[in-house]
C-alpha positions as CSV (number, residue, x, y, z in Angstrom):
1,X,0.7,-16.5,34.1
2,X,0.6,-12.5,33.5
3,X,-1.7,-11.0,31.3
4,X,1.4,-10.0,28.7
5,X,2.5,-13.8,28.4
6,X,-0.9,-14.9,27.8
7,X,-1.2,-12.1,25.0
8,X,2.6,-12.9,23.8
9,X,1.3,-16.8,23.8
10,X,-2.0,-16.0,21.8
11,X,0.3,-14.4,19.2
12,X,3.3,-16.8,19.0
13,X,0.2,-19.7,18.6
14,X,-2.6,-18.7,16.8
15,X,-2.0,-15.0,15.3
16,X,2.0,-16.1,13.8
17,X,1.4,-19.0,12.3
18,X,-2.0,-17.5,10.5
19,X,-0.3,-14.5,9.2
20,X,2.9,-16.1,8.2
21,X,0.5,-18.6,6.3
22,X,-1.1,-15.7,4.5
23,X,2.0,-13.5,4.0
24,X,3.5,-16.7,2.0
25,X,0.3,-17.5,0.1
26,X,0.8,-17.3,-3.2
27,X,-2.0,-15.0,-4.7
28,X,-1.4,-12.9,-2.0
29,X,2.1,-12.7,-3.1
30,X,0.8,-12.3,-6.9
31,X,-1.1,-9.7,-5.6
32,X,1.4,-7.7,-3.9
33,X,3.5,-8.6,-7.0
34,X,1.3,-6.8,-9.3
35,X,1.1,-3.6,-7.4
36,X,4.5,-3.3,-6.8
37,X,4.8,-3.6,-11.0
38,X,2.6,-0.5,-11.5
39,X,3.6,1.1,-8.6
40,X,6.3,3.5,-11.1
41,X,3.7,4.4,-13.6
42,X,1.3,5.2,-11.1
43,X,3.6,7.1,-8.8
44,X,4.5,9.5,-12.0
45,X,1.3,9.3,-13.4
46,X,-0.2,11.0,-9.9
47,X,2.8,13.8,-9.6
48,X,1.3,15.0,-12.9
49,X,-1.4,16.3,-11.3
50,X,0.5,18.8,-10.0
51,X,0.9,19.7,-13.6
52,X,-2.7,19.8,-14.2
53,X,-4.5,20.9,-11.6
54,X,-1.4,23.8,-9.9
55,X,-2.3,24.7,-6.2
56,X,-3.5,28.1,-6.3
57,X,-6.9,29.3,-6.1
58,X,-8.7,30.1,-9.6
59,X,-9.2,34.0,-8.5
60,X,-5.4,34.3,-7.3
61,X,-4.1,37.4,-9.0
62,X,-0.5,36.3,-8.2
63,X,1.3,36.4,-11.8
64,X,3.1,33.6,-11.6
65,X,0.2,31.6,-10.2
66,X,-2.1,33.1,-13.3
67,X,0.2,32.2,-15.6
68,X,0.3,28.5,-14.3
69,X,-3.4,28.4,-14.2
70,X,-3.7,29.8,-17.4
71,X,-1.4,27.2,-18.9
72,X,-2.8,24.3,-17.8
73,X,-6.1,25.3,-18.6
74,X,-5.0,25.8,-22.5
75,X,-3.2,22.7,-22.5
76,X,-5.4,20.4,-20.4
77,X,-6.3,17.9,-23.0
78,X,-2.6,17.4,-23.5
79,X,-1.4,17.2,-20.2
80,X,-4.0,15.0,-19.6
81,X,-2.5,12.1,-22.2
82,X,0.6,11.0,-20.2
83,X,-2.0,10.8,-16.8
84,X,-4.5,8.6,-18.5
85,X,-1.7,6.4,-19.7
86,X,-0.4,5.8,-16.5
87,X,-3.1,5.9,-13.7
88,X,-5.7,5.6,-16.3
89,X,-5.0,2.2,-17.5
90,X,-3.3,1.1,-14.1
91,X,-5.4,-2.6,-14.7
92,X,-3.2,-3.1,-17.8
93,X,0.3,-2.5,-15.3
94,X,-1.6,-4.9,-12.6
95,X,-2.6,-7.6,-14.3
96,X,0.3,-8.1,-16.2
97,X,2.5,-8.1,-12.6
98,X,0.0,-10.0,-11.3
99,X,0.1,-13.2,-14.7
100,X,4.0,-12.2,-14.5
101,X,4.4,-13.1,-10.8
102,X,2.0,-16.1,-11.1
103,X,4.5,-17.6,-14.3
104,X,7.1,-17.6,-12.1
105,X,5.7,-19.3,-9.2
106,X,4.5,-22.2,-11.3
107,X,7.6,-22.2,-13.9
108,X,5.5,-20.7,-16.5
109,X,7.1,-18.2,-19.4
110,X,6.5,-14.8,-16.9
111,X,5.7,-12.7,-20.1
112,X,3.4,-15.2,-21.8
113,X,1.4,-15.9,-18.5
114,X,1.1,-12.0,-18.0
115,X,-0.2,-11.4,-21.4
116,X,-2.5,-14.1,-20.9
117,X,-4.3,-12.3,-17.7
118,X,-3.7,-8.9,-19.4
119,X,-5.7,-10.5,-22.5
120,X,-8.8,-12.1,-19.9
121,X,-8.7,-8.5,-18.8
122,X,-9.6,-6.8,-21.5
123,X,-11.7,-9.4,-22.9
124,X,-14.3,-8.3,-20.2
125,X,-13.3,-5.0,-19.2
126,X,-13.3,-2.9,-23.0
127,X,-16.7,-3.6,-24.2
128,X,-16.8,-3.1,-27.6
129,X,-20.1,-1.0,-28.6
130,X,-20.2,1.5,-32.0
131,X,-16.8,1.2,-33.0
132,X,-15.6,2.2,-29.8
133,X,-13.7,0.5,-26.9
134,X,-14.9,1.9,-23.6
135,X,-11.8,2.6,-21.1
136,X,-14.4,3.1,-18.2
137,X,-13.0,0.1,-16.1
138,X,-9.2,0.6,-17.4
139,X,-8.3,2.8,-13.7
140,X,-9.3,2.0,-10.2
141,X,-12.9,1.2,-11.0
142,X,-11.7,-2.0,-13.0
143,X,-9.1,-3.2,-10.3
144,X,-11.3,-6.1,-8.3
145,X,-11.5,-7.2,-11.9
146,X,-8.1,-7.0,-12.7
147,X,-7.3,-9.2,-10.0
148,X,-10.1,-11.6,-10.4
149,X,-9.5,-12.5,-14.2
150,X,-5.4,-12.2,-14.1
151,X,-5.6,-15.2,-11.3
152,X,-8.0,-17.2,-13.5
153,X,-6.3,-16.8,-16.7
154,X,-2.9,-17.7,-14.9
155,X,-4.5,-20.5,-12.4
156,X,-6.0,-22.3,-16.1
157,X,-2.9,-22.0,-17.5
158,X,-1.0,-23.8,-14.9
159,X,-4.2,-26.3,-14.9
160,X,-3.7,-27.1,-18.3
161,X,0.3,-27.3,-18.5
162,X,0.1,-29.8,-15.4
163,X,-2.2,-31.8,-17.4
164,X,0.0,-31.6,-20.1
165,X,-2.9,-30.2,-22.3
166,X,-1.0,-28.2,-24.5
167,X,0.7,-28.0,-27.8
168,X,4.5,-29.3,-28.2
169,X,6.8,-28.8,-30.7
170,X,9.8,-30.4,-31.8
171,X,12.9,-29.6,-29.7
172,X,14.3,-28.0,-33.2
173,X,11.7,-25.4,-33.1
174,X,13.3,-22.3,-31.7
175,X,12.4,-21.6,-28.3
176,X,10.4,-18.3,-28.9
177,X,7.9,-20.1,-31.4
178,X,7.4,-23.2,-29.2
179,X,6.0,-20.9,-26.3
180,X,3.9,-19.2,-29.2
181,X,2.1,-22.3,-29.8
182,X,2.2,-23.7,-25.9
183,X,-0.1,-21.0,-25.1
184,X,-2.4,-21.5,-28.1
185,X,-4.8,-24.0,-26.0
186,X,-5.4,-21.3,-22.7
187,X,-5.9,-18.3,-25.1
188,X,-8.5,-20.4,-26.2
189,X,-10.3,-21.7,-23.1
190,X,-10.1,-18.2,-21.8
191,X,-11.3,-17.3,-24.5
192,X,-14.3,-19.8,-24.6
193,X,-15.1,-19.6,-20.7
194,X,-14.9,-15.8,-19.9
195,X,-16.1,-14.2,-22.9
196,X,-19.5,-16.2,-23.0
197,X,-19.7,-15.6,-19.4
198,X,-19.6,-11.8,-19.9
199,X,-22.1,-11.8,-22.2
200,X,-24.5,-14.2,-20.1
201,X,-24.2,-12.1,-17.1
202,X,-24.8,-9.0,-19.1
203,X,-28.0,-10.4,-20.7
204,X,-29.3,-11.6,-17.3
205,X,-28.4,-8.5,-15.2
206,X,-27.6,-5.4,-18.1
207,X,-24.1,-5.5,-16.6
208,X,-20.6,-6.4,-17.6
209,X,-18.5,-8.3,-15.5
210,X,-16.6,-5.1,-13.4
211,X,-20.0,-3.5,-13.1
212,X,-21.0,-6.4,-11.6
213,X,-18.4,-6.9,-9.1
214,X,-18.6,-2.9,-8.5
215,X,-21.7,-3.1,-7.5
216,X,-21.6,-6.2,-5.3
217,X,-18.5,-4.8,-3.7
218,X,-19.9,-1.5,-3.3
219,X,-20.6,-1.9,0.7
220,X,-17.6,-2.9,1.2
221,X,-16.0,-0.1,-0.6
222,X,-17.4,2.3,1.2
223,X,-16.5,0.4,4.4
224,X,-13.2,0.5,3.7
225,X,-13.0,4.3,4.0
226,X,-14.6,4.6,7.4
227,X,-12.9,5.5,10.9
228,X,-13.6,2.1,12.4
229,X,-11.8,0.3,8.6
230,X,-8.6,2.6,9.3
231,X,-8.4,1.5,13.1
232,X,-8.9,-2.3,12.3
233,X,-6.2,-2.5,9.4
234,X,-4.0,-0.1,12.0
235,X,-4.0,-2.5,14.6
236,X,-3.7,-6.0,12.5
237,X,-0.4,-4.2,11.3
238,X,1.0,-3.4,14.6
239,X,0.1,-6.3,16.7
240,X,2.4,-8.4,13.9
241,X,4.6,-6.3,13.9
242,X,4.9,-6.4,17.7
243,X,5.0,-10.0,17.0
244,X,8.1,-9.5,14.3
245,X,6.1,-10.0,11.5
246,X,5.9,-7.4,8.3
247,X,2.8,-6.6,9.1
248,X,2.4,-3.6,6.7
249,X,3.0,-6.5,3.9
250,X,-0.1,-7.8,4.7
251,X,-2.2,-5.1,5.5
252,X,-1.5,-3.4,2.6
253,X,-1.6,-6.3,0.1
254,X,-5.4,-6.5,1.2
255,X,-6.0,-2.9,1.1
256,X,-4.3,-1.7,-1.9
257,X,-7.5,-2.9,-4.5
258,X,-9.6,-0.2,-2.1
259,X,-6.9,2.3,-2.1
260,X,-6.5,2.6,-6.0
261,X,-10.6,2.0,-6.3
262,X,-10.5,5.5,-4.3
263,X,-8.0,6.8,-5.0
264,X,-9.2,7.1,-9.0
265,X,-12.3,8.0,-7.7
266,X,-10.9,11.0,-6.0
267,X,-8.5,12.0,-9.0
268,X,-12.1,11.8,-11.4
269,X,-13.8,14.2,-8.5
270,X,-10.8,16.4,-9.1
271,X,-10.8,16.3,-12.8
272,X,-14.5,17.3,-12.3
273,X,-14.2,19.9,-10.0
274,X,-16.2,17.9,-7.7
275,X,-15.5,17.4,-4.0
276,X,-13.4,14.6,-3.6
277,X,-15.3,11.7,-2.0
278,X,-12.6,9.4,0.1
279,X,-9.9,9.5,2.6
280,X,-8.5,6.9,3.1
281,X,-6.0,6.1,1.2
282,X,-2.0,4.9,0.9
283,X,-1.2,8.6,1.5
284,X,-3.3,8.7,4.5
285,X,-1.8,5.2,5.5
286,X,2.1,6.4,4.9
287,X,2.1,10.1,5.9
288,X,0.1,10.1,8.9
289,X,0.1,6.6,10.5
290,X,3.4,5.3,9.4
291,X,5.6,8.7,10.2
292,X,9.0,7.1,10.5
293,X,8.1,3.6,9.9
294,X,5.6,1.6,11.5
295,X,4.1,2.9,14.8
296,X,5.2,6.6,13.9
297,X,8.5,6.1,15.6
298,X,10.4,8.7,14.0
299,X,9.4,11.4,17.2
300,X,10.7,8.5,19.2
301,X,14.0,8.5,17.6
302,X,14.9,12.1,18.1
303,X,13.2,11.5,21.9
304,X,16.1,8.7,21.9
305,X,18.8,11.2,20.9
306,X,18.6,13.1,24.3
307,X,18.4,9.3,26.3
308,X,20.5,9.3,29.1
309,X,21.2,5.5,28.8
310,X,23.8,4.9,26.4
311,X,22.3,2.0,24.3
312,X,19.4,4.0,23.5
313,X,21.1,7.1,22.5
314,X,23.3,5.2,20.2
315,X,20.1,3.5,18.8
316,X,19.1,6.8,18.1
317,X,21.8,8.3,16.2
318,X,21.8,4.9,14.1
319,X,17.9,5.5,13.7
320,X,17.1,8.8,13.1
321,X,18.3,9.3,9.2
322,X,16.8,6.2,7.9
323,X,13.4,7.1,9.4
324,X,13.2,10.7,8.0
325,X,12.7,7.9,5.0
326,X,10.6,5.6,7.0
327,X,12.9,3.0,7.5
328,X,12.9,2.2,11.0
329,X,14.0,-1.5,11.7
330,X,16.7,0.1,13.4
331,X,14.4,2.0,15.9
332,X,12.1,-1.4,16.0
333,X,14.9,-4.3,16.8
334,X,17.8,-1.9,18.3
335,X,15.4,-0.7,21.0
336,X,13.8,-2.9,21.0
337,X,10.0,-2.3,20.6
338,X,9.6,-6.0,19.2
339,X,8.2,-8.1,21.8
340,X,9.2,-5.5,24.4
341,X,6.3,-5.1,26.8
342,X,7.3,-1.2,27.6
343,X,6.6,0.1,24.5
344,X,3.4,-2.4,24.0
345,X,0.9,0.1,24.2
346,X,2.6,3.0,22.7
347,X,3.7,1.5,19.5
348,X,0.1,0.0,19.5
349,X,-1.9,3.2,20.1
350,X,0.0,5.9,18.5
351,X,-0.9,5.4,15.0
352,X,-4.9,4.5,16.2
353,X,-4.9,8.2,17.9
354,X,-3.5,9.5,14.8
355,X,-5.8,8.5,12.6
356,X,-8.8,9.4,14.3
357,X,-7.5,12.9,14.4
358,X,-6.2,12.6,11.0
359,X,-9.5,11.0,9.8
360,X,-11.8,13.9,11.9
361,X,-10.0,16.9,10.9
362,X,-10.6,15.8,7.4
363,X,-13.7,14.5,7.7
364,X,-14.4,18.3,8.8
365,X,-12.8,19.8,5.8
366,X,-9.8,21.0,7.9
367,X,-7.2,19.0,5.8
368,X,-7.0,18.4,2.1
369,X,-7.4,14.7,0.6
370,X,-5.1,12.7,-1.1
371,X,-5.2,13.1,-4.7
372,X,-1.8,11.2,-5.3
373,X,0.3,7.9,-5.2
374,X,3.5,9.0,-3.2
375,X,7.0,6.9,-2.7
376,X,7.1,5.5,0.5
377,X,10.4,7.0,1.5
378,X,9.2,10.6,1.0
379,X,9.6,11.9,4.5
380,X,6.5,12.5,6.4
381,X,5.1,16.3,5.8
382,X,6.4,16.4,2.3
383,X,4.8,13.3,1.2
384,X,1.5,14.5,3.1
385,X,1.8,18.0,1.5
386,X,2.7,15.9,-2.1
387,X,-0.5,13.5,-2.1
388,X,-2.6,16.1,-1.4
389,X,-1.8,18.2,-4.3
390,X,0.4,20.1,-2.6
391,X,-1.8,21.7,-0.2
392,X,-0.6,23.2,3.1
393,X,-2.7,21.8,5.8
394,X,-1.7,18.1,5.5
395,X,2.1,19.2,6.6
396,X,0.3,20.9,9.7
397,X,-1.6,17.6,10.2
398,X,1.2,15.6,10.1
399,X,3.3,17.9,12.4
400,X,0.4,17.5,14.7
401,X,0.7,14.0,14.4
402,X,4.5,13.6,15.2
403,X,3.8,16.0,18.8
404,X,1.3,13.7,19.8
405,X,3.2,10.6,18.8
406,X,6.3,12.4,20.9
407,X,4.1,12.9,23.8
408,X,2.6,9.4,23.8
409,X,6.3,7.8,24.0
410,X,7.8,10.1,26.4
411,X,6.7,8.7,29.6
412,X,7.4,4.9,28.0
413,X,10.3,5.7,27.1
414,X,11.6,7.3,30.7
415,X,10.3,4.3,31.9
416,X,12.5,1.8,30.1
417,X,15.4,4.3,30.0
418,X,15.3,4.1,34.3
419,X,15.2,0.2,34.1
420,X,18.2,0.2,31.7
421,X,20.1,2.7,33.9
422,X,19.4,0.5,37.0
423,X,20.3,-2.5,35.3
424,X,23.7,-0.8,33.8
425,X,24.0,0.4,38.0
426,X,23.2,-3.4,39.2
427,X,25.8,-4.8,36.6
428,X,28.6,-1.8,37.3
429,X,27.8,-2.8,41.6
430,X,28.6,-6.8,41.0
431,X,31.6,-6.2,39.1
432,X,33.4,-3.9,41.3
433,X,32.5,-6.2,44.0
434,X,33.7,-9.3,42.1
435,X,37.3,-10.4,43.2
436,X,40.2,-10.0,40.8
437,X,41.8,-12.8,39.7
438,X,45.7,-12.6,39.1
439,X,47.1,-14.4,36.8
């Protein structure tokens, strides 16, 4: 047995089945849910900042630049109020998606179970101290909470309604009030269970809940924005998705708590004039590792353009305009990279290379970091240039990126495009040597 079909084996057996149980799991799904739900506020939340903080340098004496700076510097605290609404309570959006998406996958009211984990949220994430609420822990820095009390509060709910511990109504009650009072009995063990429990831990350790779970998660926070975290969740992604599985689903779904932890963190640095103290984050992930889809295949499809074999030039001009927006399925399946031993290594190592030369260059202050939550589609350099305020040197970056990833493919590429063309030869031989059969 070759070394591929004992790799292609280890996949279809033990690494398939694992991620597909995973991928279906349903706080994972919850999870997923939830970002996807604030995913809007935050996007428009983050292209404020362009608002706020315009990309010109303090001392330019350009006019038009002057006048920008000038503006924003007046107006700050306004500006400010739409961005702190958005990214600055993006724990509310999740929480809610999260209870929403929960509801639904027990055949709970969506809205009331969403409430319910938006409500364990705040009960220990807005301490209440001199007649003020804190919002410390309403952005990233509250996330791991968010997620931690939005699947209680919607787990004890489900508990309780399977137990048929709750209150019913007469079927005459309308159907709005009847859910009212169904909910009655978890507000109150929520209630009863996390609120004491706040108050317990912060008497025993002179911490709230989300400081606590900051500060135990702390190592791994600052793992996940190291070279060797970026080339692990890289290649999970791309050996399933060699494997026809959405890896990025996955990948993401775990990363996207860390993302939004840093990526708040960065936008605070910002906001402070501090020097921004993470990279690694969804704008790294989509604009410099994911350029054209998965594996950076959009080089590949203009590379496929020029093919001489005819199936691959036609993939090509199918291809190419979908992955300016990073859609490439029809690159992936119409090659086909899936499964196809040729572009193994390729599809594997490109986006590894180009993250360690993204993550160097800015490690060494050569390009700007992400400061923004970008749509997925934007194409490549302007979503780079986008999530990093706008700056120049992520567009050079990713153009960098998208040579090497051309480079990489090129000699794969000529490879499979000769055993096409010899098979297309081998097939065209047998049939004008096959007799012709008259009729």
């Amino acid at each position: 047995m070759s070394m591929y079909q004992k790799m292609v084996n280890v996949i279809e057996q033990k690494v398939t089945p694992m991620a597909g149980a995973m991928g279906s799991q349903r706080h994972v799904i919850a999870i997923r849910d939830g970002f996807i739900s604030a995913l809007p506020f935050m996007i428009i939340g983050s292209f404020l900042l362009v608002f706020i903080f315009p990309p010109f340098s303090p001392d330019s004496s350009w006019s038009f630049a002057r006048s920008w700076l000038n503006f924003s510097l007046t107006y700050r605290e306004q500006l400010m109020l739409p961005f702190n609404l958005s990214m600055g309570v993006m724990t509310f959006f999740i929480s809610v998606g999260i209870g929403a998406s929960l509801g639904k996958h027990y055949k709970l009211d969506p809205i009331m179970t969403g409430l319910l984990a938006f409500m364990a949220f705040l009960l220990v994430a807005a301490p209440y101290k001199d007649g003020q609420i804190s919002t410390q822990y309403f952005s990233g820095q509250g996330i791991f909470t968010a997620l931690i009390t939005a699947i209680y509060a919607s787990e004890m709910y489900a508990f309780l309604k399977r137990h048929n511990i709750t209150i019913r109504l007469p079927k005459e009650v309308p159907t709005g009030v009847a859910r009212s009072f169904e909910i009655l009995i978890p507000v109150v063990v929520i209630v009863a269970t996390l609120h004491p429990l706040n108050l317990f831990i912060e008497s025993t350790t002179g911490m709230i809940i989300p400081e606590a779970i900051m500060h135990l998660l702390a190592p791994l926070v600052s793992a996940s924005d190291s070279l060797p975290a970026i080339l692990i969740s890289v290649f999970i992604c791309q050996i399933l998705w060699f494997a026809g599985i959405h890896g990025a689903l996955i990948v993401t779904g775990i990363m996207n708590p860390f993302w939004m932890a840093n990526l708040s963190a960065n936008q605070t640095a910002l906001a402070a004039g501090n020097v921004l103290p993470h990279i690694y984050l969804q704008g790294f992930w989509d604009h410099y590792l994911l350029i054209g889809g998965v594996g950076s295949t959009l080089p590949l499809a203009f590379l496929l353009l020029r093919s001489r074999a005819i199936h691959l030039r036609t993939i090509g001009k199918m291809g190419v305009v979908p992955s300016f927006f990073n859609i490439n399925e029809p690159i992936l399946f119409g090659t086909p990279i899936i499964m196809n031993p040729m572009f193994f290594l390729p599809f594997t190592l490109v986006p590894m290379i180009n993250a360690t030369l993204a993550y160097i260059a800015t490690k060494l202050g050569w390009v700007a970091q992400v400061v923004s939550l970008t749509p997925w589609t934007t194409p490549a350099p302007i979503g780079a240039s986008w999530a990093a305020n706008w700056a120049v040197s992520p567009v050079i970056m990713c153009l960098i990126c998208m040579v090497m990833s051309a480079v990489m493919y090129y000699p794969f590429l000529k490879a499979y495009e000769r055993t096409l063309l010899k098979q297309d030869e081998d097939r065209n031989a047998q049939e004008s040597n096959s007799p012709i059969t008259a009729n």
